[in-house]
MIDO-268025 format. One line per 8 residues: number of its first residue (from 1); for each residue x, y, z of C-alpha. Coordinates in steps of 0.05 Angstrom, whole numbers, plus 5000, padded with zeros to 4 digits. Layout:
// residues N
NUM = X Y Z | ...
END
This chain:
// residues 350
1 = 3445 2250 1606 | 3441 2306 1654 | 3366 2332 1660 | 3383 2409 1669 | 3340 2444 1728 | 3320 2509 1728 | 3304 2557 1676 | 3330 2633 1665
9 = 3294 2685 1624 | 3362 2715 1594 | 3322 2795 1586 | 3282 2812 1533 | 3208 2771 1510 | 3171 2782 1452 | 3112 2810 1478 | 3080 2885 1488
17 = 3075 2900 1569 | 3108 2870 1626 | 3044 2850 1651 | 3043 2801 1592 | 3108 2773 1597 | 3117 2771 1673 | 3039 2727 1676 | 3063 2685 1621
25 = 3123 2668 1637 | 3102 2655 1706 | 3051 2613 1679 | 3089 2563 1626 | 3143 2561 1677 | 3128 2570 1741 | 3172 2528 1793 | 3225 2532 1742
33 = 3242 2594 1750 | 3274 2634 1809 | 3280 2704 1784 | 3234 2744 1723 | 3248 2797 1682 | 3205 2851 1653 | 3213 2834 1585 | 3248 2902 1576
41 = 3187 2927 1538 | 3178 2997 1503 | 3240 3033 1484 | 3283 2978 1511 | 3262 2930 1458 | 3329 2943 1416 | 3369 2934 1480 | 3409 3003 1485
49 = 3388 3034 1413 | 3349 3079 1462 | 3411 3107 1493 | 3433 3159 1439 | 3371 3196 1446 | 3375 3194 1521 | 3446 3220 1525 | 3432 3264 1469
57 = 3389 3310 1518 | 3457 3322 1550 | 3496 3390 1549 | 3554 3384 1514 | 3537 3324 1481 | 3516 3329 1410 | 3489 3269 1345 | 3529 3261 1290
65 = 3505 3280 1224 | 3449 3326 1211 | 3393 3278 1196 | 3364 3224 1240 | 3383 3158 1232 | 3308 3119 1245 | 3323 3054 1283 | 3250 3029 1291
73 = 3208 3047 1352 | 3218 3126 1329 | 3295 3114 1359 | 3349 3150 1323 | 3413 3116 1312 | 3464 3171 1298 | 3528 3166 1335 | 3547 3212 1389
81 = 3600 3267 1405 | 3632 3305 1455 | 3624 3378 1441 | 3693 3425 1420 | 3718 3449 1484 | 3666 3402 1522 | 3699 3384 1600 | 3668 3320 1604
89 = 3689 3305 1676 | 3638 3363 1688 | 3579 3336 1645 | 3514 3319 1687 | 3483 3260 1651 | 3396 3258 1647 | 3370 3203 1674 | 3381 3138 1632
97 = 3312 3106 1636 | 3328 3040 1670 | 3309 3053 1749 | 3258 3090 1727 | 3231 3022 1678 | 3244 2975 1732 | 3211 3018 1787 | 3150 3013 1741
105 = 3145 2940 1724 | 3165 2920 1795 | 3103 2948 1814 | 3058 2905 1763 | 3108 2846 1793 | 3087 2867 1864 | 3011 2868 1851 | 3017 2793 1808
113 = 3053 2769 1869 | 2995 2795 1914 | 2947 2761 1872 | 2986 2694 1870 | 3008 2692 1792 | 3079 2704 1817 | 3108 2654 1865 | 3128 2676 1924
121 = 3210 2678 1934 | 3212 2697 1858 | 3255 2754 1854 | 3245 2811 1803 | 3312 2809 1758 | 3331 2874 1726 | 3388 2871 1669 | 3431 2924 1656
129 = 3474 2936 1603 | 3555 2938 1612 | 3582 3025 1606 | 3630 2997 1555 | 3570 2971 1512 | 3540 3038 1513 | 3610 3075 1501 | 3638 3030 1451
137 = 3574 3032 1413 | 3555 3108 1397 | 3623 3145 1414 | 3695 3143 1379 | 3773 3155 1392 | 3787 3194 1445 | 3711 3215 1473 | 3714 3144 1493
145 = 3764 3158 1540 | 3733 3214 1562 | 3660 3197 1585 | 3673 3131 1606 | 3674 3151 1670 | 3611 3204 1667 | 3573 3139 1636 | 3601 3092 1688
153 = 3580 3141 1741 | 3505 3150 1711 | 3497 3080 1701 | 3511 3068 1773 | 3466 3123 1796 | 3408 3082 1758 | 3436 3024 1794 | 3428 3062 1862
161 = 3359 3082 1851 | 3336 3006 1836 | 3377 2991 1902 | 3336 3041 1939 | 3273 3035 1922 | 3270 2955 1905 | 3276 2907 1968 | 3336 2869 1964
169 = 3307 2806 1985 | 3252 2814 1917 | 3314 2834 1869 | 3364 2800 1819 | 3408 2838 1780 | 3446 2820 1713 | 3492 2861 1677 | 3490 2845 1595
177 = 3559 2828 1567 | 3561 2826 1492 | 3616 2885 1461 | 3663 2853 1520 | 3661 2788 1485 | 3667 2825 1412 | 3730 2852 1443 | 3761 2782 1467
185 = 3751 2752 1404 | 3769 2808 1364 | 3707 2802 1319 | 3711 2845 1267 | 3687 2918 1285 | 3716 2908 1353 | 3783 2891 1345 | 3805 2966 1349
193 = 3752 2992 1397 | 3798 2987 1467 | 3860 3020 1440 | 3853 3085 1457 | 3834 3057 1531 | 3885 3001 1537 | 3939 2996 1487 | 3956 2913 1475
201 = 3918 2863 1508 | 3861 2898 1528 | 3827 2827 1575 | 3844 2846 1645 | 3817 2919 1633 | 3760 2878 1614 | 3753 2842 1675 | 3765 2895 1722
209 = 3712 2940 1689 | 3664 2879 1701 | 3682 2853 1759 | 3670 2929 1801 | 3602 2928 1768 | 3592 2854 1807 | 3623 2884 1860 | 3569 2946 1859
217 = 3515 2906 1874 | 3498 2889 1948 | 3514 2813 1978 | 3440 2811 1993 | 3414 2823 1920 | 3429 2770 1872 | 3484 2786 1812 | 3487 2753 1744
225 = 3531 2755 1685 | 3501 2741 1620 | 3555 2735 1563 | 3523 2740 1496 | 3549 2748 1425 | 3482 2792 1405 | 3421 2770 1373 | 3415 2817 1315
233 = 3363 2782 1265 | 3375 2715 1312 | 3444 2710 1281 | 3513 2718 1330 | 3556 2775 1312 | 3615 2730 1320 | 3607 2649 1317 | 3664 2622 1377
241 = 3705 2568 1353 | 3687 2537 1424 | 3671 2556 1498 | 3741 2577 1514 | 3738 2650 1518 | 3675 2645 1555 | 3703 2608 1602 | 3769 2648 1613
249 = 3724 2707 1618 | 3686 2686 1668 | 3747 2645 1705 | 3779 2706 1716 | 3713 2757 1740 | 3700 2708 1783 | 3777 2705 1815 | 3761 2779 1816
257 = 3699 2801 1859 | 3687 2809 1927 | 3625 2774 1926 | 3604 2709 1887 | 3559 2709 1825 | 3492 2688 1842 | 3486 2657 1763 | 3524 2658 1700
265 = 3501 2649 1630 | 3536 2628 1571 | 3511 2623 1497 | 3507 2562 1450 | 3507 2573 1381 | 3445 2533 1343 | 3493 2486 1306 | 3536 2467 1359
273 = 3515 2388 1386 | 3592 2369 1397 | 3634 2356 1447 | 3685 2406 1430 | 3640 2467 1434 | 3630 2437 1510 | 3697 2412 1522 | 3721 2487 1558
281 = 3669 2484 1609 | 3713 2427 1636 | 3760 2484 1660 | 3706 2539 1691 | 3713 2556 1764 | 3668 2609 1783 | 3645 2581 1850 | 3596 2526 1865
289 = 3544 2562 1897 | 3539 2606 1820 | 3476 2577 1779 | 3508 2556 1715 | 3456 2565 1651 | 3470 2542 1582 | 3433 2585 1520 | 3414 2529 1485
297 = 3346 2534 1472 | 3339 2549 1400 | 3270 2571 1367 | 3283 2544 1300 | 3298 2463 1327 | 3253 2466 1402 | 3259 2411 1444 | 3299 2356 1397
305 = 3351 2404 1379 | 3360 2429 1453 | 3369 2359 1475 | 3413 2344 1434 | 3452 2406 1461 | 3442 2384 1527 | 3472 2316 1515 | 3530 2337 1484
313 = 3534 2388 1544 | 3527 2345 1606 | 3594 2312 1591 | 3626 2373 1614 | 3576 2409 1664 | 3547 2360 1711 | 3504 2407 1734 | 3464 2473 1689
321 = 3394 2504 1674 | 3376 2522 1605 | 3364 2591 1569 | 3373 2617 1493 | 3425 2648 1482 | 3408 2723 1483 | 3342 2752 1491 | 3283 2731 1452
329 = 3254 2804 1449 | 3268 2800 1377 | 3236 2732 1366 | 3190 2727 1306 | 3118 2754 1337 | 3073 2682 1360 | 3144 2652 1372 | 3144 2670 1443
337 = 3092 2625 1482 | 3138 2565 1438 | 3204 2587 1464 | 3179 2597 1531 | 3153 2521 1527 | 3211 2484 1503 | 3254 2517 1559 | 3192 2475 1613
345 = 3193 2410 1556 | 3273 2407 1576 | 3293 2424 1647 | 3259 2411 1717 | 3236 2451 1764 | 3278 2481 1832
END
């Protein structure tokens, strides 16, 4: 059996301040682990449920509804609009909030470096979510069309800012891919989403739209894709019959950049111990310099059930680190330090 090496922190940890999850993470994994995340703490804990009220601020943006939608943490989760007579190609987006959270905890990354609870050649990862995510999530129809690419161009401003003001050699970037996958397996609420932007098959839209984010970071900051079929109460919004679409997906981003991906991620659903789940990854070509990690790491089964995912696994990937499957911000509280354990119980250091 093929003992996996390396470990990757997929985003989001259960835990309060990225002091807390940066030290502990550090701690239970240590050599495992070549890049760290922030936890995305604070208004970032339900991923981009932050993002209405953000964009909300806009001119010419307006909610949906007349009363607030709570969505825990004080968000609120009404949809969004593009005003009557609203030019959107002239809209001035705020600020989204991500440079200005990873400016923040790199800092607190910077000063557990200096004091030698961060390895040195760890790089700080910051993930980012896709524009379609946002866009497919709180807008509709045609304003879909419309500020895609005033959201595209905002999210790459926050990209800019983390590029400026972050030395490459300390960074790792990783853009979240969950609605994309939605749309490929035309899971239910996503199997109309893309029709007002691509009528038919909407997959190489998909890919191009990806692949230019890749693209949009440096060569000398690290890039990573993390597919993911959402966490939402630790359940998938869509079960795959298999690896194949991830695969695909990823086949064909990777046939599409400019630059090779520094890591890719791919979920494994909690029941899945068989070879056909695995089978696919026979067929995935994204360059073998790319860190392949496997989400199987499972709260609810630890160590004996991630084995067993691993076995079944190494038939088809000679070579893979582990993770869960999306991020374990959501994680029952005191289910963290556990998680965090059984990824060191399972996989070797670098």
């Amino acid at each position: 059996m093929t003992n996996p090496r390396g470990a990757l922190l997929v985003g989001s940890v259960n835990y309060d301040d990225a002091e807390t999850t940066m030290r502990t993470a550090a701690g239970i994994l240590g050599p495992q682990l070549r890049r760290i995340p922030d936890g995305e703490v604070g208004i970032r804990f339900h991923w981009i449920m932050f993002q209405p009220d953000v964009l909300g601020q806009a001119e010419g943006i307006e909610r949906v509804g007349a009363e607030r939608v709570p969505f825990g943490a004080g968000l609120d989760a009404r949809p969004l609009r593009i005003g009557d007579g609203v030019d959107a190609a002239a809209m001035v987006l705020p600020p989204l909030g991500y440079a200005a959270a990873a400016l923040a905890s790199y800092e607190v990354f910077c000063r557990l470096r200096e004091e030698g609870a961060i390895a040195q050649g760890v790089r700080f990862q910051v993930s980012l979510p896709t524009p379609l995510a946002v866009i497919s999530s709180f807008f509709s129809g045609e304003d879909r069309v419309a500020i895609e690419p005033v959201y595209t161009t905002a999210i790459r401003r926050e990209l800019a800012e983390i590029l400026a003001a972050i030395p490459h050699e300390d960074l790792a970037i990783q853009w979240d891919v969950a609605s994309e996958m939605g749309i490929i397996e035309r899971a239910a609420g996503y199997g109309k989403v893309m029709e007002a932007w691509w009528p038919g098959d909407p997959f190489d839209g998909l890919v191009q739209r990806l692949a230019a984010l890749v693209d949009a970071v440096p060569a000398d900051v690290e890039a990573g894709v993390h597919l993911c079929y959402g966490d939402a109460a630790e359940k998938h919004f869509f079960e795959p019959a298999d690896a194949a679409n991830l695969v695909r997906y990823a086949n064909a981003v990777a046939a599409t950049v400019d630059r090779p991906l520094t890591w890719l991620h791919l979920p494994v659903p909690i029941e899945r111990d068989d070879d056909a789940y695995f089978a696919p990854l026979d067929a995935l070509a994204v360059g073998e310099s790319t860190e392949l990690y496997l989400g199987l790491v499972h709260r609810e089964d630890g160590p004996e059930g991630a084995r067993r995912r691993i076995a079944a696994a190494a038939a088809h990937a000679p070579s893979f680190g582990v993770a869960t499957e999306c991020g374990i911000g959501r994680a029952p509280a005191g289910s963290t330090e556990g998680i965090l354990r059984t990824h060191a119980e399972v996989a070797e250091g670098w």
